[in-house]
N, C-alpha and C positions, 0 to 999 in steps of 0.2 A: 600589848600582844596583838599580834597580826590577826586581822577577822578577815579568814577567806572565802566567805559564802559570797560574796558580791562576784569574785572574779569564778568562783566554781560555776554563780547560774550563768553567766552569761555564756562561758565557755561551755555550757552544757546545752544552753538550746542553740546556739549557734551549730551545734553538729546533733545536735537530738531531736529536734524540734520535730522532723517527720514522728519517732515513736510518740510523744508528746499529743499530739493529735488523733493518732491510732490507737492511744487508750483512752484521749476524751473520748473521741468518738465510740467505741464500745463502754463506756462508765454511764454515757448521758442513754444508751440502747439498754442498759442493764438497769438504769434506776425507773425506764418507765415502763419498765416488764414487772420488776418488783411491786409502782406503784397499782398495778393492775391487778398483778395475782393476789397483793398483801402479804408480802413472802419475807419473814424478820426469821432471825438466825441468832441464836445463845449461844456463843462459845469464850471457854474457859479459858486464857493466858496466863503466862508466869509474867509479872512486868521486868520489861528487862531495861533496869535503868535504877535510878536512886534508890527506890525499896528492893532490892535484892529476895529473890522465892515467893511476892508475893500474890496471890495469885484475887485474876480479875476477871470479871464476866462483860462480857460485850455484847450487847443484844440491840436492837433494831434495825435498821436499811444500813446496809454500806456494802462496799466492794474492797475486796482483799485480796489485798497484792503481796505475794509470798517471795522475800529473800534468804537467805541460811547464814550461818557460822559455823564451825566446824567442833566439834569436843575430840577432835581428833589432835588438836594441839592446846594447851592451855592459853599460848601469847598470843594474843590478835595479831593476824597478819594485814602485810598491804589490799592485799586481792580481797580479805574479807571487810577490812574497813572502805574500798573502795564499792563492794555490794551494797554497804550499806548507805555511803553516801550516796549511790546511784540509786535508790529506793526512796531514799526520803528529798532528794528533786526532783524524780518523777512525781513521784504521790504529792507535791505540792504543788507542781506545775499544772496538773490535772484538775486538783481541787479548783486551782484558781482561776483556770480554762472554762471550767463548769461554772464557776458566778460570775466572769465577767467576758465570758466567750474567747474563740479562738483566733487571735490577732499577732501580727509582729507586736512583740514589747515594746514597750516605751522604756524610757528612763525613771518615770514614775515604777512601772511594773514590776524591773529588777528589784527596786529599795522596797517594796510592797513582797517580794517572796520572799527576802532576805529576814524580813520582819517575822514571816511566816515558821523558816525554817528554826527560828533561835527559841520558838514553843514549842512545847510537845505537839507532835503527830496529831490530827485535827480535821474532822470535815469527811466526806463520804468514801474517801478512796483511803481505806486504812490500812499501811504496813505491818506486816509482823514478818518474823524469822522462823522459820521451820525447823529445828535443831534435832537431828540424826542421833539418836540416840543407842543404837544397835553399829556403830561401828568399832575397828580395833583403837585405842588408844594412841598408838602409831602408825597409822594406815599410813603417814610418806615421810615417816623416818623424820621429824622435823618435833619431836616430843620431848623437850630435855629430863625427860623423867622417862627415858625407853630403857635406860639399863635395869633401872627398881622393878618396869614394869618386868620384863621378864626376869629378875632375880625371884620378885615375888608371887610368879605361876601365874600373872594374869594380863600377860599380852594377846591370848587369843579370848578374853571373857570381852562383852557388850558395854562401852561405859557405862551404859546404865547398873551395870554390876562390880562395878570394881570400887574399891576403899583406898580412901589413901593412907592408912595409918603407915604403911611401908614402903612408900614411895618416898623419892626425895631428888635432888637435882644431880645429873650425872657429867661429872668436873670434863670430863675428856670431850661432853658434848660441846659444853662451852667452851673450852679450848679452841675446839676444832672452827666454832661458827659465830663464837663473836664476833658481830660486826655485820652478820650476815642473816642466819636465822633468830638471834638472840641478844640482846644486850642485859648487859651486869643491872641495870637498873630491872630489867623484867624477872630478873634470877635472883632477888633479891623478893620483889614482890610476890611472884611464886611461891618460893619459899615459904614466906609470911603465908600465905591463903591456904597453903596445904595445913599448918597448924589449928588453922580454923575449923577447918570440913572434914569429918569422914566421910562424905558422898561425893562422889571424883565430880559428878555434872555439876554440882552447887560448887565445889572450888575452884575449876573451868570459866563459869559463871561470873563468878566472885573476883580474876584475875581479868575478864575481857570487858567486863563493867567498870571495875574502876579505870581502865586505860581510856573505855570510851568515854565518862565522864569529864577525864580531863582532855581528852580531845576534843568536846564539845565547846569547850571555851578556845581551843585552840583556831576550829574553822567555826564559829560562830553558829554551829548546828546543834540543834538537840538530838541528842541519840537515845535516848529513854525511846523505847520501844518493846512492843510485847512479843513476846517468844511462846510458840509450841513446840514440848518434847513430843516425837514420835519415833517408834511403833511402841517400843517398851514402857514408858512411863504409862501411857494412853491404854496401852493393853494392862497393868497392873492394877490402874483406876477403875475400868471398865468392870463390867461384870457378864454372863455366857448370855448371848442378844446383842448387843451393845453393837456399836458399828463395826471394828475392829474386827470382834469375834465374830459377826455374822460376815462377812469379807472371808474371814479366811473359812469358815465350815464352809459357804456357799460357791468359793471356788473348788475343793474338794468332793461336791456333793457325788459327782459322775465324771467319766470319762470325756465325756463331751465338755463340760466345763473346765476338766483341765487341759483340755485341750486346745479348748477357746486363747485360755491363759497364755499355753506356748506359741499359739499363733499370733499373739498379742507382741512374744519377745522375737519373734522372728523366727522360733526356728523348730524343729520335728520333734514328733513326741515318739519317734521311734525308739532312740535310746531313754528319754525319761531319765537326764540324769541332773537338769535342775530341779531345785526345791522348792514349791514357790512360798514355803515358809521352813525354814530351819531350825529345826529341835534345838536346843541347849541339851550342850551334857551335863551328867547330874556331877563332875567336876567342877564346871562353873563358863566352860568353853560356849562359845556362842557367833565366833567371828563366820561370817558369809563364804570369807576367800578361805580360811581352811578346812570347812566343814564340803565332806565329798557324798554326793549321796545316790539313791538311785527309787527310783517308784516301781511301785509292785501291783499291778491289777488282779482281784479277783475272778479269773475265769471260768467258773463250774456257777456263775447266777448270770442271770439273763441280762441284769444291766451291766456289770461286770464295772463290778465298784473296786474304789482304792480297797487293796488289802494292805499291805505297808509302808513304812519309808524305811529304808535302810540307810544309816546316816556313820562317816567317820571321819574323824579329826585328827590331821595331821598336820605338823610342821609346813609351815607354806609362805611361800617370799611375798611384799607385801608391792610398796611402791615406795619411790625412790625420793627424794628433795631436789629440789631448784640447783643447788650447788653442787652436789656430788651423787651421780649417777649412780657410782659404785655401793653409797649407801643406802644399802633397800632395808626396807623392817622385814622383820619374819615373824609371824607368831608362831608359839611354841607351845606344843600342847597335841596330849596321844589319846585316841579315844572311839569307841564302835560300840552302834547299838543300833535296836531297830524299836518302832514304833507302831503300834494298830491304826490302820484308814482311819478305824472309826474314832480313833483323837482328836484327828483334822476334821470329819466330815462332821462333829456335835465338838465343835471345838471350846477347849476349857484353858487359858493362861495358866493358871495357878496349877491343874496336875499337866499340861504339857508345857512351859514356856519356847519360846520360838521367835525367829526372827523375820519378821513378811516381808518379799520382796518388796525394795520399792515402788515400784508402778501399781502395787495394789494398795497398799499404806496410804500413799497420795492420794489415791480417792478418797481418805476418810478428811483430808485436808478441805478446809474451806475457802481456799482460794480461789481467787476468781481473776489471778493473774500471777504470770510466774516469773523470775528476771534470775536466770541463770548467769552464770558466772565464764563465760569464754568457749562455750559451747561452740565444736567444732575444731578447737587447737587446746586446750588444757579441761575440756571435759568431751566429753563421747557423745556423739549425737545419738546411738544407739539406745541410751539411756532416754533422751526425748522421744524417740521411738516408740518406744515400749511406752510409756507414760502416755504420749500421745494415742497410740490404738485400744490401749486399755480404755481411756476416757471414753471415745468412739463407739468402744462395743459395748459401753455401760451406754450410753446416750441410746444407744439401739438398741437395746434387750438383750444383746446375746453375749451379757457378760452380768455378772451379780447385779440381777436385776434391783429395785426398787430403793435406792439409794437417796432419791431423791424423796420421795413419797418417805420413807421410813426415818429418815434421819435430818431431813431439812437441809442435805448439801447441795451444793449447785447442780442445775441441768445441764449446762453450758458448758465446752470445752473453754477453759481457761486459755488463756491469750496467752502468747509467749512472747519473753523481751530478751535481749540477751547482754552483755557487756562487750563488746567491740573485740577479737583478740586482740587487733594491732592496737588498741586503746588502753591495752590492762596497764595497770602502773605497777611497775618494776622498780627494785634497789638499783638506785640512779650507776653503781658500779660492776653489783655482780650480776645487777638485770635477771632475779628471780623474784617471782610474782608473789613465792612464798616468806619472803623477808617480812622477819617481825614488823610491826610500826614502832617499836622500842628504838631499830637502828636507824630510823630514819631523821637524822639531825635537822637535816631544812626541808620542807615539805614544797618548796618552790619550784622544785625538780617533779614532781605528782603534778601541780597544782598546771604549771605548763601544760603539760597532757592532755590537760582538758579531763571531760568523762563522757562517753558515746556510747549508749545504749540504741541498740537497731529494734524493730519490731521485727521478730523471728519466724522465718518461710512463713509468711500469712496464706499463702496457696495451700498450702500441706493442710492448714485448718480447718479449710471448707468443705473435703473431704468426704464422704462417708463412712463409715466404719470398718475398717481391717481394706481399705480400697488405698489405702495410704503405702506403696510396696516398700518394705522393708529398704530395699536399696537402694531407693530415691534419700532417704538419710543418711546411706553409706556413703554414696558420693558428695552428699554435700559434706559429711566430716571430712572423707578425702580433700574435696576443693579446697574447702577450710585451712586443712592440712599445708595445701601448696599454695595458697593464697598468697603468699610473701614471698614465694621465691624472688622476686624481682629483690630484696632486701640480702640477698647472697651475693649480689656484682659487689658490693662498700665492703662486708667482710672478706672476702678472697680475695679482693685487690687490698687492704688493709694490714691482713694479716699470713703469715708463712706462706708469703710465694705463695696463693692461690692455693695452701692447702687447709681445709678443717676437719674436724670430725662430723662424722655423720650427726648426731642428734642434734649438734649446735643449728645445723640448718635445715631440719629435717626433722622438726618437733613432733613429739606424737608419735609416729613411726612403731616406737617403741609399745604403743598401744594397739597395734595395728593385729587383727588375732591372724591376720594371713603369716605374718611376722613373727608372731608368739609360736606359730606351728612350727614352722623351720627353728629356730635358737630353743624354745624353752623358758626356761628357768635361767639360762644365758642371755636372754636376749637383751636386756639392758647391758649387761658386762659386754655383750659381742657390738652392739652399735655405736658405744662410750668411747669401743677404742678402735672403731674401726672408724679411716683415715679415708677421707673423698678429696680427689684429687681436681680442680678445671683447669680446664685446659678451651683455646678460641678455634679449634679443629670446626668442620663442617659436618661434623660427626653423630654421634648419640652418646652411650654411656658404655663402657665395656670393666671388667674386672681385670686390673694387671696378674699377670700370670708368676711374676717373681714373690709378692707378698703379698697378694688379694685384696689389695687397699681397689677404689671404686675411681675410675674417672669417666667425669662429666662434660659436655660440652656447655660453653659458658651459652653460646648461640641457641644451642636446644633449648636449656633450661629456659631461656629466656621469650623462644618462639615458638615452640612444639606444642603440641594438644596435653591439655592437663591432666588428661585422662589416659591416654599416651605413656604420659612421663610417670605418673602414678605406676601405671602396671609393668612398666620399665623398670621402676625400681626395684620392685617385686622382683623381678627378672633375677636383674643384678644380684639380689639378696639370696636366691636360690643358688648363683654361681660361687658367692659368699663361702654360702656351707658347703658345696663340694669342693671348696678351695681348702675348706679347717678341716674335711673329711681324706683331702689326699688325693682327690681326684686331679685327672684329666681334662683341664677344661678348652686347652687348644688341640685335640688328635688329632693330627694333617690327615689321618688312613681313610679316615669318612669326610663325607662332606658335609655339609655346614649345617642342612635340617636331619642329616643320620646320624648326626654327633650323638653320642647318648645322652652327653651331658646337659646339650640344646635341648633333644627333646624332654629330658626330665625338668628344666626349667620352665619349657615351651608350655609344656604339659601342667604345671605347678600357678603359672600365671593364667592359662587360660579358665582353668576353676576359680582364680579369684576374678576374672573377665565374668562370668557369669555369676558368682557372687555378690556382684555390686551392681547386674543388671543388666551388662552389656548384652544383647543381639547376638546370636550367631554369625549374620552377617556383619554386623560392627564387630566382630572378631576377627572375621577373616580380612578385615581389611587393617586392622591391626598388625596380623602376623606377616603382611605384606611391607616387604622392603628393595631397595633398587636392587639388593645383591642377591635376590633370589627369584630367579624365574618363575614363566606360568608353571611347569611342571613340578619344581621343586617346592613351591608353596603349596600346590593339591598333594602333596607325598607327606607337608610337614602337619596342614590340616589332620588328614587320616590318622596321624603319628599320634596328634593330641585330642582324637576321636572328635573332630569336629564334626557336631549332626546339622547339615548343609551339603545339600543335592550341587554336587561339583561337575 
């Protein structure tokens, strides 16, 4: 059998090597803070590897670096086996940087990590997995068990709560994605683990253990690694004090602190209609995306405390798989109630259970470094966002204070790493991230790729707290976003005469909440099949007016400001729906800024111009084009209430 840990390190510091440094250098800053304060740390893991549940205690000096897997599918995918091998050659490259310092390798050094990697995990820089235990079961349609789950009522319930005595493998799914999401050998073993386990997360568990097992012989790595369930398992354990429960009463306690919270995610606590923890129905529902809810303040007391949460559960589209757009999950599940402040503010698990947003659960994480998964093009920067200000305003007091002091987790904002997007490894044919590793026959086509992990906006970090604006991460997921376009010239000269669909080259998009406002609950259906035309004009982008498909200029795309081309396509997308609404998008009767139709798009892109940060005058010099005069542009400003003394 092929041992490919030789050819993974080399290809991995030859393009990683800056991150590589970036966390020696913060590991050797953390251990002589540690040896100072005397600062040792106990926490409990499930070991995730040959003993299967059982659980470990880790106590003295280390630094931890936190990667995930999902319980949102049972079969290991590429994306998650590729976290994990990028986890455990950081954490050994690091370890080994630390005893023998920071140097170009030798030839001796590669056979010396290779040695390292084929042990279990080892030395001051210890990984584990943070494993999400409060999401849907099908969160992107890639579950070969999504028909049982909602035959059986419980595709809107927390995996921490669902049984599989009634679940079972569903034939049309494999049908459909043999060969793509699934292989007969992984539908086979599934099968076998679900007889084993009534608790879905142990036979989850139990189905991406054994694969990593024999993986481990495959590339010469050990994958035996410890895993933390959170929020739900951690909150079941716990008891009213504990970390968890003080997290959630203490952001509850006053107006001011949940307010802190929402300033944390970005956005107004006018309407108050996120939750920053979501009740479970007493049906058994508990999913994030279909629970709708609203906060209620008591105004007749002076501090004008939470009076309730009003919470309801309905039918709600989830997200989609690598392969087919068209297939979203939906959980399914009807339900309304409302709950007393005073739950949250002396909060109890066992008489309210509840789901904690992320960004406050994380703090109870003992990480002291974090390596996300594509951050930027197949995850949301917004999400680091939030996670990152949280951290900040805890580090500063004005957010659940004494975290540190009461429970022994770190002071420190954790470091961030990320996986390359243009680096993720893809099913060498259908080129989605989410292909089981079941179908991947030759691993030769991965192993090329290399694996490139970046250290993530280090600027963003040094920060202060809530000084970090919101939409300095907007735009980098944007950039992210368009980071590739130069990789659309090989497909539209490749394939249909220069025509594709929009998603295929315009990832993400579909994430985009300016984008969600316009379509909906369509918006994946409307971008799947809406058809982008280039063309080598001197031009921009415009909407054809016979069937509203989009044409680009190959020229633009390729030399115009990204920022530009980003709110362009906004533009575009706005002409979109007045194209499927009927409208009028070429009236000869007005001219070109009194169209109505311009200004409603004019007017639709310039709110998300200021949504992601831009300047009023970086606006106006946006809405400025050769074919509209000085006059005409000061009438179309006015039009889109631009506030800018003209």
């Amino acid at each position: 059998m092929v041992d490919y840990s030789n050819r993974l390190v080399r290809g991995f510091l030859a393009k990683s090597m800056p991150a590589v440094r970036a966390l020696t250098k913060r590991v050797q800053e953390h251990k002589e803070e540690e040896e100072v304060e005397g600062f040792c740390r106990e926490v409990s893991f499930l070991c995730f590897g040959n003993v299967r549940n059982a659980s470990v205690v880790v106590d003295g000096a280390h630094f931890y670096l936190r990667g995930s897997v999902e319980y949102a599918n049972p079969q290991l995918t590429v994306e998650e086996l590729q976290g994990i091998i990028g986890m455990r050659l950081l954490q050994t490259c690091v370890n080994y940087c630390l005893e023998t310092g920071m140097r170009e390798p030798t030839e001796g050094d590669y056979y010396k990590l290779c040695d390292e990697l084929k042990v279990p995990s080892r030395g001051y820089v210890l990984p584990f997995l943070l494993n999400t235990d409060d999401v849907e079961a099908d969160r992107y349609s890639i579950n070969p068990l999504k028909r049982s789950l909602v035959d059986s009522g419980q595709s809107a319930f927390p995996v921490a709560n669902i049984k599989t005595e009634q679940l079972c493998v569903d034939k049309e799914f494999v049908e459909k994605y043999e060969g793509s999401l699934i292989s007969k050998e992984e539908v086979d073993l599934i099968s076998e683990e679900l007889l084993c386990h009534d608790n879905y997360m142990d036979f989850v568990d139990a189905v991406k253990f054994r694969q990593l097992e024999a993986l481990s012989k495959v590339f010469g790595i050990d994958f035996s690694l410890y895993a933390l369930r959170m929020p739900l398992s951690a909150l079941q354990a716990e008891k009213k004090g504990d970390v968890l429960h003080y997290i959630i009463s203490d952001v509850h306690k006053s107006v001011k602190s949940i307010k802190q919270a929402y300033d944390c995610m970005g956005r107004s606590i006018t309407k108050r209609t996120t939750l920053l923890t979501v009740p479970h129905s007493k049906k058994g529902y508990g999913s994030k995306r279909a629970a709708h809810g609203r906060i209620y303040f008591d105004g007749s007391n002076n501090n004008n405390s939470l009076l309730e949460v009003n919470v309801k559960y309905q039918p709600t589209v989830l997200y989609s798989n690598g392969i087919d757009p068209k297939d979203v999950s939906i959980t399914v599940g009807e339900d309304s109630f409302r709950v007393e402040g005073e739950k949250f503010v002396n909060y109890s698990y066992t008489e309210t259970p509840s789901s904690p947003q992320f960004f406050l659960y994380a703090l109870a994480s003992p990480e002291d470094a974090v390596l996300w998964h594509g951050i930027g093009a197949f995850a949301s920067s917004q999400l680091l966002q939030t996670y990152l200000s949280a951290h900040r305003a805890c580090n500063n007091g004005q957010l659940i204070m004494g975290l540190h002091e009461k429970f022994n987790l770190p002071r420190k904002m954790p470091v961030q790493f990320n996986l390359v997007p243009e680096g993720m490894w893809r099913h060498c044919l259908c080129q989605n991230i989410d292909a089981s590793i079941g179908v991947i026959k030759d691993f030769e086509e991965l192993i090329n790729r290399d694996l490139w992990i970046e250290h993530l906006i280090d600027e963003y970090t040094q920060k202060p707290a809530l000084s970090l604006p919101h939409v300095d991460l907007l735009m980098f997921d944007i950039l992210q976003m368009l980071h590739n376009l130069q990789t659309v010239d090989n497909k539209v000269n490749n394939e249909n005469n220069g025509e594709v669909m929009f998603l295929e080259c315009f990832r993400g998009f579909d994430k985009v909440v300016a984008v969600r406002e316009l379509f909906g609950e369509k918006t994946v259906n409307v971008l799947s099949n809406l058809k982008v035309e280039f063309d080598t004009s001197n031009g921009y982008m415009h909407v054809d007016g016979d069937d509203g498909h989009i044409i680009i200029s190959k020229h633009y795309l390729q030399r115009g400001d990204k920022t530009d081309i980003y709110l362009d396509l906004i533009h575009e997308l706005c002409h979109v729906k007045q194209f499927m609404n009927g409208k009028n998008l070429f009236d000869r009767s007005y001219e070109y800024v009194d169209r109505p139709t311009e200004i409603e798009a004019y007017h639709y892109t310039v709110e998300e111009a200021r949504r992601i940060g831009l300047t009023e005058e970086r606006i106006y010099q946006y809405l400025k084009t050769e074919w509209i005069n000085d006059a005409a542009l000061k009438r179309l400003a006015k039009a889109v209430n631009l506030k800018l003394e003209l």
